[in-house]
N, C-alpha and C positions, 0 to 999 in steps of 0.2 A: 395461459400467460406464463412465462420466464418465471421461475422461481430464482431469489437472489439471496445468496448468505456473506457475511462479512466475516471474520478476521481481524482484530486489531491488536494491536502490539502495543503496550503501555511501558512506561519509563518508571520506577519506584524509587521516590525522592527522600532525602530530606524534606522537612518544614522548614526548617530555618536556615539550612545552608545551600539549598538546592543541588547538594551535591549527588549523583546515584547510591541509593542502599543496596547492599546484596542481601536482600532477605527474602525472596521468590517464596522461598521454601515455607516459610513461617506465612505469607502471604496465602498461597494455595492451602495450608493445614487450616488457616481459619477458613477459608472456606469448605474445605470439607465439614469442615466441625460444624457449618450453619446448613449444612446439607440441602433439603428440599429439592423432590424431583426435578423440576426446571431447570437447577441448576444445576443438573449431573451433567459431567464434562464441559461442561461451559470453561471453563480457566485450566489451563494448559503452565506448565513452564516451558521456556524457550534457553538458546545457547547460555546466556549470562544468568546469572541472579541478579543481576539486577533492572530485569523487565519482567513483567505476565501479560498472555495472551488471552482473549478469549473470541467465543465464534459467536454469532446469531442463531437461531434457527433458520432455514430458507422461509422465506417467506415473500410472496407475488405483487403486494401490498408496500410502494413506499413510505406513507403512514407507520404500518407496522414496525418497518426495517426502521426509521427512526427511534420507536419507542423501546425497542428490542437495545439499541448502543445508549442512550442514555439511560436506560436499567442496569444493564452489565457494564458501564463505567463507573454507576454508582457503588453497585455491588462490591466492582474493584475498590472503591477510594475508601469503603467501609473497611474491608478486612485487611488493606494496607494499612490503615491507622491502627488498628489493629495489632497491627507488625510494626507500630512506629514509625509507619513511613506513609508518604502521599504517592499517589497515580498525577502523572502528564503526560498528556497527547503529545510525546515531542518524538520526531525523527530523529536526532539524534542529542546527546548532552551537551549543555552548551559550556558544561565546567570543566575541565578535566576529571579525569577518571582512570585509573586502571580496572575493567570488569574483571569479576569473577564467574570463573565456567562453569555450568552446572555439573552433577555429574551425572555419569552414564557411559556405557561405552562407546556410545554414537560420538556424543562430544565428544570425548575422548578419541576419537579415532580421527574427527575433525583436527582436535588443537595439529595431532600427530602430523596429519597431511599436507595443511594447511597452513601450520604456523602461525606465523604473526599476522596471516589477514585473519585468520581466527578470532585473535583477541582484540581484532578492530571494528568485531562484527557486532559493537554493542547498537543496533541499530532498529527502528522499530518503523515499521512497514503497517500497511493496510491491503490485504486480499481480498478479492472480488470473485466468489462464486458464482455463474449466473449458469442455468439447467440448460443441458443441450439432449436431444433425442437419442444420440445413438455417438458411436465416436467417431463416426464418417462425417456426421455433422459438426462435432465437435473440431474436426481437422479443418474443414472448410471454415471455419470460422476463424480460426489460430491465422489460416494461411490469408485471410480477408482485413483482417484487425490492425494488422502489423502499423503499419504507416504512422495511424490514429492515437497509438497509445501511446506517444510520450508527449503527447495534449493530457492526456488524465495524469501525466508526472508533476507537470506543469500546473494545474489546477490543486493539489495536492499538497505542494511545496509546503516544508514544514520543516527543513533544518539546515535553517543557515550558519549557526555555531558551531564549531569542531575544537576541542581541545583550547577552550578558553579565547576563543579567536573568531571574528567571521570570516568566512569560507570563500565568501565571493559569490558562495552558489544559493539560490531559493532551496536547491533539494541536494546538497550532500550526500545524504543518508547515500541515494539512487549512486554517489560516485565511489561511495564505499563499498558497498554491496556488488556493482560491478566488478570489481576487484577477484569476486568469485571465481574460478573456470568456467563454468555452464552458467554464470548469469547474462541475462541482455538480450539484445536483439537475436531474433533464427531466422537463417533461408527457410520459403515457402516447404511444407513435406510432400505436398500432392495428394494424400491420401493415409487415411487411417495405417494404411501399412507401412507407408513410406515412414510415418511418424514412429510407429513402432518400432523399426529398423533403426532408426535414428536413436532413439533410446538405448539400446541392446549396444550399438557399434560403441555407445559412449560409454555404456557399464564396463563394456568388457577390456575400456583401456586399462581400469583397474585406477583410474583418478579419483570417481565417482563410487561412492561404498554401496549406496541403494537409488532407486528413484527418485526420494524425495531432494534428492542431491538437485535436479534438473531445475535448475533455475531459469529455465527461460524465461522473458517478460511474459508470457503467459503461454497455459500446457494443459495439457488435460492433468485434472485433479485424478492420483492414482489411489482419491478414496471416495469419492462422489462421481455419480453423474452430470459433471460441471468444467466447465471452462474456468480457469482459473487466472485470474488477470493480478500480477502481482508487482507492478510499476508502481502504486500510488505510498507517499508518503502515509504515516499515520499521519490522520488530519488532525487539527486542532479543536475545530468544532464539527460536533454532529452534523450539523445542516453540511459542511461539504463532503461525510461521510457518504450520506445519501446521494447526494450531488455525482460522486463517481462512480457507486453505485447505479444511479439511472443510465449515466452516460456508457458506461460501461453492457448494461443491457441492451440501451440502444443498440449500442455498435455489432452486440452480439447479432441482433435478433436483424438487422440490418443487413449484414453479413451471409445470416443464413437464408436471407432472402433471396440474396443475388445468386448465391449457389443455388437453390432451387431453380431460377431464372438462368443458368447456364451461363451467367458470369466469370469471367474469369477473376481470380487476383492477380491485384497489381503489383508486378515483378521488381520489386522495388529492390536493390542486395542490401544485407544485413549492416556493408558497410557505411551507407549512406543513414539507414536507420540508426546506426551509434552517433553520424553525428546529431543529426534529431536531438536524439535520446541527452547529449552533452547540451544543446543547446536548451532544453526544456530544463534541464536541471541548472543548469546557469539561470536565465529568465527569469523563469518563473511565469508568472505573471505581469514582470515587471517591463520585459523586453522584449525585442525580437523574439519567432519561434520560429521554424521550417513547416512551411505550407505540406498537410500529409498529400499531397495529388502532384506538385512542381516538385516537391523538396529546392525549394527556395527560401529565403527568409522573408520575414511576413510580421508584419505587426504583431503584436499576442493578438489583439484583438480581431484580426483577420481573419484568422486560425482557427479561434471558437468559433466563429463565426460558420464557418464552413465547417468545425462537429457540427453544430446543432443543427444545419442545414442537409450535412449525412446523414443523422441518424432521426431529423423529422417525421417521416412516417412512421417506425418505429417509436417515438414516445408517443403521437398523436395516438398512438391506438392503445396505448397503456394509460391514457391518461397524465401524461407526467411534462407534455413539451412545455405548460407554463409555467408550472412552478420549479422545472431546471433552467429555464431562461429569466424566470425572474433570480434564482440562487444565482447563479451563474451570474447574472449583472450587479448584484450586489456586492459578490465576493473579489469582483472585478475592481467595483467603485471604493470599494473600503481595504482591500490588500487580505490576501492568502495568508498562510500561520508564518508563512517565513516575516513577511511583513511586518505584523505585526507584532512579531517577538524585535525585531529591528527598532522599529516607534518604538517599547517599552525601553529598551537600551538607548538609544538617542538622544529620551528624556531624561538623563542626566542619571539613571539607575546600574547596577551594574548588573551584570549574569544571574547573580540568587536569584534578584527581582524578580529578572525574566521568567525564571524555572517557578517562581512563587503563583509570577500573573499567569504561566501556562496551566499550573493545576488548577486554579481558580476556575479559567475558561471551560479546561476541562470536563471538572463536571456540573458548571453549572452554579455555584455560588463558592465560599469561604473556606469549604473544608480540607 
């Protein structure tokens, strides 16, 4: 079975003003400080100070992966209080904010290139590891995926706020982040080499400083043996952590099934996958999506419809097709994080609120 590892990107707030803190740094030293082998390299800093990351272990087990994100958010919201600050699962702030950039020369070589998408990039994502055999499989699988994955953008959705305002969109974050050069949709590569080549030709414009620059919606991980799927909002709650996690394996293991079987992928151009990609992060949940097989517009709920029905064999044998079609219908029936930070605002509260009731969700009670 697929071994699957997460990635999530966390926002460090105030308590009372839900405004972003930049204090990463003080956040990761208490963590070092609590040490304990499990938690070596778990927490990561990222572009701003004021987010941390942390990863999972791989693990085969959705149970596990569950239990693995609500230990390491908790972990987080401990050593941020710590820091005087709280953890939320939000894509992006719903206050304003100027970030502050970490340092490093990496950054540093960002802000330089990049400018001011740079400093718009305070934005927190959710990546999906899922194990692939070899990289010939892992291409065939990149090259099979395409269509499907701005359904897991769409299921995701988590930041409809920008700069004290709503956005219009369920997933912002996804139209910021695009903003990147190498972010978003990729033509098919054909082949483990074809991929490589592709990489090489983009380093060598001299736009791109190293690999991990390559932003495509997803790529092969150039530190695991792993597909890396990196469309999905950081989610609001665990349960749809998982949720795009399974789906996400599905599609993998789906994928490399058809390639075994001498399938072809479907030739869909990258420019039709942007608009997908626009309309899933508009949507959401909420609205239309583009059917991945017509590239038509389609209910949302058509559209799931037709993942779960892709990638059924594939969870039926992992055990996972009810309990992502039960998540899935719930998170359906009751609204995505975009949603739901919307209802809090609605109700008559303002943005701190929001940012107050996201930490809340977060990790699970008060703190």
């Amino acid at each position: 079975m697929r071994t699957v590892g997460v990635e999530e990107e966390l926002l460090l707030v105030s308590a009372t003003t839900g405004e972003p803190l930049a204090v990463s740094s003080a956040v990761l030293a208490a963590a070092a400080a609590a040490g304990g082998e499990d938690a070596d390299g778990v927490f990561e800093k990222e572009l701003h100070q004021e987010q941390v990351e942390f990863a999972t272990r791989p693990v085969s087990d959705m149970g596990e992966l569950r239990e693995e994100i609500v230990r390491w958010r908790g972990e987080a919201a401990r050593h941020a209080k710590d820091a005087g600050a709280r953890v939320a699962a939000l894509g992006t702030s719903p206050l304003p904010v100027e970030p502050s950039r970490n340092f490093g020369r990496r950054y540093r070589w960002m802000a330089e290139q990049f400018a001011l998408t740079t400093q718009e990039q305070l934005t927190c994502g959710c990546h999906v590891h899922v194990s692939v055999e070899s990289d010939d499989e892992g291409v065939a699988v990149l090259d099979r995926i395409r269509p499907w994955l701005p359904l897991l953008n769409a299921i995701s959705g988590n930041s409809p706020f920008w700069d004290g305002q709503d956005s219009g969109y369920s997933s912002y974050r996804s139209r910021v982040w695009n903003r990147l050069p190498s972010a978003g949709p990729y033509e098919p590569f054909g082949s483990a080499e074809g991929y490589h080549a592709r990489v090489r030709d983009m380093l060598a414009t001299g736009v791109l400083r190293d690999p991990g620059m390559i932003y495509f919606d997803a790529r092969l991980s150039h530190s695991y043996p792993t597909v890396e799927i990196r469309v999905a909002d950081v989610c609001l709650e665990p349960d749809t952590t998982v949720l795009v996690a399974t789906l996400a394996r599905g599609l993998v293991e789906t994928a490399a099934r058809a390639w075994r079987a001498g399938e072809p992928p479907a030739r869909i151009p990258a420019g039709l996958l942007r608009l997908a990609s626009w309309r899933a992060a508009r949507s959401g949940l909420q609205g239309p999506l583009l059917d991945p097989r017509s590239m038509c517009e389609t209910p949302a709920e058509a559209a799931l419809d037709a993942l779960l029905e892709h990638t059924d064999a594939a969870l039926d044998a992992t055990g996972d097709r009810d309990r992502a079609r039960r998540t899935l219908s719930a998170l359906t029936a009751r609204g995505g994080g975009a949603a739901r930070q919307r209802d809090v605002y609605r109700e008559g509260r303002d943005l701190a609120e929001v940012v107050r009731e996201c930490v809340r969700i977060t990790v699970g009670d008060d703190a």
